[in-house]
N, C-alpha and C positions, 0 to 999 in steps of 0.2 A: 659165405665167400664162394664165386665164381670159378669154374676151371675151364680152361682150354686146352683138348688135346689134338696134337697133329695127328695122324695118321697116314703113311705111306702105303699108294695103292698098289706100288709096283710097278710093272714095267709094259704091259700089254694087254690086259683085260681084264675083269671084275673078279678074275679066281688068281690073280695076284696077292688081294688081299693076305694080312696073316689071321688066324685063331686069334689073335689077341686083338687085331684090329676091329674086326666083324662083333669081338666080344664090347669093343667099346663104342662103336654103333648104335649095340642094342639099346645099351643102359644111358643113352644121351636123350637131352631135352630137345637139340637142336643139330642139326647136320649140314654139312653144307661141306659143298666141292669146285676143285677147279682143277681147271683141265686148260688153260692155257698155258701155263709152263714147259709143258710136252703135250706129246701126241700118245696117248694109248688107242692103238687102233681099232681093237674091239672092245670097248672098253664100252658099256650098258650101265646107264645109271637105273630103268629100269629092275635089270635085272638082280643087282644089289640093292635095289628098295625091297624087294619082293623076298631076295635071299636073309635080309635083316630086319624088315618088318619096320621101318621107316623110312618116311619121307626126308627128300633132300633136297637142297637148297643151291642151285648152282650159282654162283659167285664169279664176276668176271675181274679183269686185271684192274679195269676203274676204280670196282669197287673194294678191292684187296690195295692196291696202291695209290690211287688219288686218293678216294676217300677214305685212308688208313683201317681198313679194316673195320668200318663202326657200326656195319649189320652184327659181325662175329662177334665183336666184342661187347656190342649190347646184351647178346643173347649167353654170353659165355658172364654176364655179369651177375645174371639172374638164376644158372642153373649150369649146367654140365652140356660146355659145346667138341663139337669135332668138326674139325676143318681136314677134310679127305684131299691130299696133293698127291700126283704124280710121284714116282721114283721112291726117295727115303728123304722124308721130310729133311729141309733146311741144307739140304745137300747140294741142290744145283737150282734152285731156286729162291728166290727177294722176301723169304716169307720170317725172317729174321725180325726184323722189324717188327711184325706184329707179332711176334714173341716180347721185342722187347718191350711192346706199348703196355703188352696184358701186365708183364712185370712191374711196368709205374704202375699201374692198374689195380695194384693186388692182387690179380687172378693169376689162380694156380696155373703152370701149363706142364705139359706130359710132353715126349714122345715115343710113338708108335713105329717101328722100322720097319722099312721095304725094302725089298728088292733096287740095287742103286742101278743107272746105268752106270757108274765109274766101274764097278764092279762087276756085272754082267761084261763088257767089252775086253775087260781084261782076259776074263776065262776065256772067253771066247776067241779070242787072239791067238790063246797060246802063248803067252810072253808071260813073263814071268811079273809077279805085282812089283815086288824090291825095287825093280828096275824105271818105272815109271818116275819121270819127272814132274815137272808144272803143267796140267791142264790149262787148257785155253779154248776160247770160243771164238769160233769164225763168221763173221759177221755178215748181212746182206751188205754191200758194196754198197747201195745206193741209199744205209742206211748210216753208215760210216766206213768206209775204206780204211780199211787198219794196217800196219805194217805189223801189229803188235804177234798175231799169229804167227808170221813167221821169221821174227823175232825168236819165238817163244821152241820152236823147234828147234833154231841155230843153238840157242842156248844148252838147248837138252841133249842134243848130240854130239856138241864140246865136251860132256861131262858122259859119254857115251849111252845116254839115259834115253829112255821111248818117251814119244808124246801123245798125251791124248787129245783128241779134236772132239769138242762138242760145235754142231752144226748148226747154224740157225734155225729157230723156230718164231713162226707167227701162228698159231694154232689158232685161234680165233680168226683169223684170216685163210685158214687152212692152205698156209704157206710155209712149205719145207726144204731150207738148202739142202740138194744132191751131191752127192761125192762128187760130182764130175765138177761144177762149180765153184766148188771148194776147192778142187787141186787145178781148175783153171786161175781161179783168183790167186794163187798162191804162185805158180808159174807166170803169174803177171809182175809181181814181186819182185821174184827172181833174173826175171828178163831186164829188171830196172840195178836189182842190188848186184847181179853175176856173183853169188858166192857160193856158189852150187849146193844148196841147200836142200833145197825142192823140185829137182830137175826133171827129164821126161824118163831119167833112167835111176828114179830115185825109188826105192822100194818103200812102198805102203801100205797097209793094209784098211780095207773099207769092209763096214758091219752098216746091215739092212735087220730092222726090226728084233734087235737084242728083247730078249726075254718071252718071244714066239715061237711057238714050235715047230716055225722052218723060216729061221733067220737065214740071211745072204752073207757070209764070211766069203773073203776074195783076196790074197795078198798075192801083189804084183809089182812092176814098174808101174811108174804113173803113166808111162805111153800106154799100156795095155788096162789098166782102169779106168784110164780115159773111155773105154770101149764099150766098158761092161755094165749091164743094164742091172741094177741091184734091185731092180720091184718096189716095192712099195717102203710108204717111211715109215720109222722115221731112218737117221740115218749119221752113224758117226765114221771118224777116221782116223787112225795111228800110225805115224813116223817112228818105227823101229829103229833103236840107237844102236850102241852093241850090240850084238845077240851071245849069248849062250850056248854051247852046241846042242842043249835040250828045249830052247827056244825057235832054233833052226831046224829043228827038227819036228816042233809039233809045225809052222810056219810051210813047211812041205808035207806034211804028213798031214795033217789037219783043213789046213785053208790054201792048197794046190800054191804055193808060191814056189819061183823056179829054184829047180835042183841046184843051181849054185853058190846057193844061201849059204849053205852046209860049209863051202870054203870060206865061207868068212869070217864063221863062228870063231868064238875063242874056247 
């Protein structure tokens, strides 16, 4: 009998990896990774073939979801595979499915955790986890034009709740929605729906490169993010609902957002 184990590589580079991960590397038949899900920017498959003493197999979206998975799961039929993804497997990625297939399948499957970005952004914010609502992802425009995003904030801040934005990615096209983009598209929205949701004075916070060792934290009005040059991707965003007055406080103290935050807390 076959096994397939996921493995989360984290969030940023090849020393993301866990102990446990790197351990189940070694002792596999077969490897293989993808990196179109997200962006790890210095992310060396080199360099982890070398740190684990196997060769790997990159895998692209084709061939994870047109053709369901059927390199992995040939090889995961015969002997002990790993499928190495971005973040913490089955978290913000379509790789469900070829869990589910192994499962008609027979084949055993594992998983390995990483480092999420749901969870990186959060810390990094400063805001409190409790308080998060529904995640939502903001789409390229020209690949579908969604209300649903800002929707999905209106909702979360009736119930005084933060939102998290995952930002589009094409990573195989090495194409990555900008903050600025994202709260322009959003502001396009708003100029249609008028329910001051996502205004120019609506306070956001925007993260550059979560799980790096000099990520971009910046919380502001959207007038004044519109401005700000976050470097390199990848690149998420969060609509702050209530705050906290220890929310308001990391939100100035932490990621420079103005001093008047503090009167709003509760």
């Amino acid at each position: 009998m076959g096994e397939l184990v996921f493995v989360g590589l984290g969030l940023h580079d090849d020393m993301g990896i866990s102990l446990r991960g790197l351990e189940e590397i070694t002792t596999a038949d077969a490897v293989f990774v993808e990196l179109y899900t997200s962006l790890m920017p210095s992310f060396s498959i080199e360099r982890l073939e070398k740190l684990s003493g196997k060769k790997m197999a990159y895998v692209s979206r084709k061939q994870l979801e047109e053709e369901n998975g059927r390199d992995v799961l040939n090889a995961a039929k015969q002997g002990k595979a790993v499928l190495l993804v971005p973040g913490d497997p089955l978290i913000a990625t379509t790789h469900i499915t070829l869990r589910i297939q192994a499962k008609k399948l027979k084949i055993k499957s594992r998983l390995v955790h990483g480092a999420s970005i749901l969870s990186a952004v959060i810390g990094l914010s400063g805001l409190h986890n409790y308080k998060f609502g529904k995640s939502v992802t903001i789409p390229f425009p020209e690949e579908t034009f969604s209300e649903t995003p800002y929707n999905v904030v209106a909702e979360n801040k009736k119930r005084g709740l933060h939102t998290l934005c995952l930002l589009d990615v094409e990573a195989e096209e090495k194409r990555y929605m900008s903050i600025r983009e994202s709260l322009k598209q959003l502001l396009e929205i708003e100029e249609k729906k008028k329910r001051g949701i996502v205004t120019m004075s609506t306070v956001a916070v925007g993260i550059a490169r979560a799980g790096s060792a000099n990520p971009t934290v910046k919380a502001d009005y959207v007038r004044e993010l519109l401005k700000v040059d976050f470097g390199k991707p990848p690149y998420t965003l969060v609509f702050p609902g209530s705050l906290h007055f220890m929310e308001a406080e990391a939100l100035v103290v932490l990621v420079d957002a103005p001093e008047e935050l503090r009167r709003t807390a509760e």
